[in-house]
DRENZATOR-454227 format. One record per residue (C-alpha): residue in three letters; x, y, z. Coordinates in steps of 0.001 Angstrom, whole numbers, plus 500000, padded with zeros to 6 digits. Each point is the difference from the previous one (the first is absolute). Last residue first. Layout:
BEGIN
alaXYZ;...
This chain:
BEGIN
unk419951241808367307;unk503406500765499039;unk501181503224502637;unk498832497031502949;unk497384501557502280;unk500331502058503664;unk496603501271500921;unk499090503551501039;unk497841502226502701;unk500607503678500333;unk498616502184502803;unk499389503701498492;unk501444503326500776;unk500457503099497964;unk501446503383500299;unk501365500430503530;unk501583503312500509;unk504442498611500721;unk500611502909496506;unk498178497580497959;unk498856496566501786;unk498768496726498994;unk498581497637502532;unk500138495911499863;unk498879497479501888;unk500884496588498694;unk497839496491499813;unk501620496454498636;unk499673497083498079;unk501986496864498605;unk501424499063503358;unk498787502335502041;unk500748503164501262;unk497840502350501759;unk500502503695501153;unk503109501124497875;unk500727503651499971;unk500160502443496838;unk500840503484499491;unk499674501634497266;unk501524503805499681;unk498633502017497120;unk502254502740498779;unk498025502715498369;unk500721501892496965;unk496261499276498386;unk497851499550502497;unk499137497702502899;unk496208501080501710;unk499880499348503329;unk497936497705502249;unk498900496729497858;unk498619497895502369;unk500165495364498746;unk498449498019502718;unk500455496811497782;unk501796499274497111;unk499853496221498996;unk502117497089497890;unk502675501671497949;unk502906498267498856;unk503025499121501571;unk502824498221497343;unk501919496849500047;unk502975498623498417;unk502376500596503328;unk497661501178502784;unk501496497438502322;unk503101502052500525;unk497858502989501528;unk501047503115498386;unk496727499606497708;unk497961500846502619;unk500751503320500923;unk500386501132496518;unk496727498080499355;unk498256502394502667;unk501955502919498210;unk497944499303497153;unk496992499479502344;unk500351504028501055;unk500510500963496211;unk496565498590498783;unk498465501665503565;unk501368503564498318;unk499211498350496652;unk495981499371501454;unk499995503578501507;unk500467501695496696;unk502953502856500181;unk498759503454499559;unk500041502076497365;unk497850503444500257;unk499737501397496498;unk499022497019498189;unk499241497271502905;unk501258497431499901;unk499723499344496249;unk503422501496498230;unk501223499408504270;unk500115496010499198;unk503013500257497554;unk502472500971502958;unk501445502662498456;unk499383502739502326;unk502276497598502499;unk499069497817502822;unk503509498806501911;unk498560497165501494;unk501884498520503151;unk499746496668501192;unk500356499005504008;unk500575496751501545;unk498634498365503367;unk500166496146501070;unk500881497362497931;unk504131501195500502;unk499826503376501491;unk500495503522498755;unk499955498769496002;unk500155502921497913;unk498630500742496695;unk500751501995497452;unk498138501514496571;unk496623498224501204;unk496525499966497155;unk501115497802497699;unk496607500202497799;unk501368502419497063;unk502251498634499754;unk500753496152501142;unk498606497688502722;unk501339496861500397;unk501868500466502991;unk503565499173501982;unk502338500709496750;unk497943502884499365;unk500774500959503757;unk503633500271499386;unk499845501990497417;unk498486502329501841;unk501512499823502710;unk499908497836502789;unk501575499764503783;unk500116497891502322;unk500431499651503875;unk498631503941500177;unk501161502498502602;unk497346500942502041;unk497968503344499154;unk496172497961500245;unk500852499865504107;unk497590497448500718;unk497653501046502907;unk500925498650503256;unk498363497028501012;unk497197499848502800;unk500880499381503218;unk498382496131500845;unk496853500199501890;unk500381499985504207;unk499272496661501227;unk497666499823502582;unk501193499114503815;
């Protein structure tokens, strides 16, 4: 007798009810970043270490559209991957052992951009934990506008102390 493979897990269900939420305000008091570089308006938690989702409400005034491109502005792929790790921290820093620390950057990898995001669009970032260490960790992440995939990239960080 063989044994049949495990049934695969449903999908996640991105709609659930969140754990936590943030808003602005609330997420300044969770990352450094400031204007023009805070790139998430609100934030929700879905589950603890696991999955969250940020939302970008990208505006004509965003100051990166004077250069990107005149006439046709689109949103630069490295602040739509920018905004996906920024959620990544959101994620992370609702951990109790994230108190005085902060996630920065270590590696992109496998990083499609699909759709262009434009002025007036809301950008939906989802993020879900694939490896977490101690100090380190990887995330998948995939931004959406209207549920069409925009961008998607595999995000790996490292957990340091705010004074190094």
């Amino acid at each position: 007798m063989t044994d049949a493979p495990a049934p695969a897990a449903p999908p996640f269900d991105w709609k659930t009810a969140p754990i936590r939420s943030y808003d602005f305000v609330g997420i300044q008091k969770l990352l450094p970043h400031r204007y023009p570089f805070l790139l998430v308006d609100r934030a929700d938690v879905l589950e603890e270490g696991k999955r969250a989702i940020g939302f970008k409400g990208v505006t004509g005034n965003e100051e990166f559209f004077q250069g990107h491109f005149p006439g046709f502005p689109i949103m630069p792929g490295v602040l739509i991957v920018e905004a996906l790790a920024q959620t990544s921290i959101v994620l992370m820093a609702t951990k109790p052992d994230f108190a005085g620390k902060m996630g920065l950057f270590l590696g992109i990898e496998e990083a499609k951009f699909r759709n262009p995001v434009k002025p007036g669009m809301m950008l939906e970032l989802r993020v879900e934990m694939v490896k977490a260490g101690g100090r380190s960790g990887k995330v998948r992440g995939e931004a959406f506008v209207n549920g069409k995939m925009a961008a998607e990239a595999n995000l790996s960080f490292v957990i340091v102390p705010k004074e190094m």
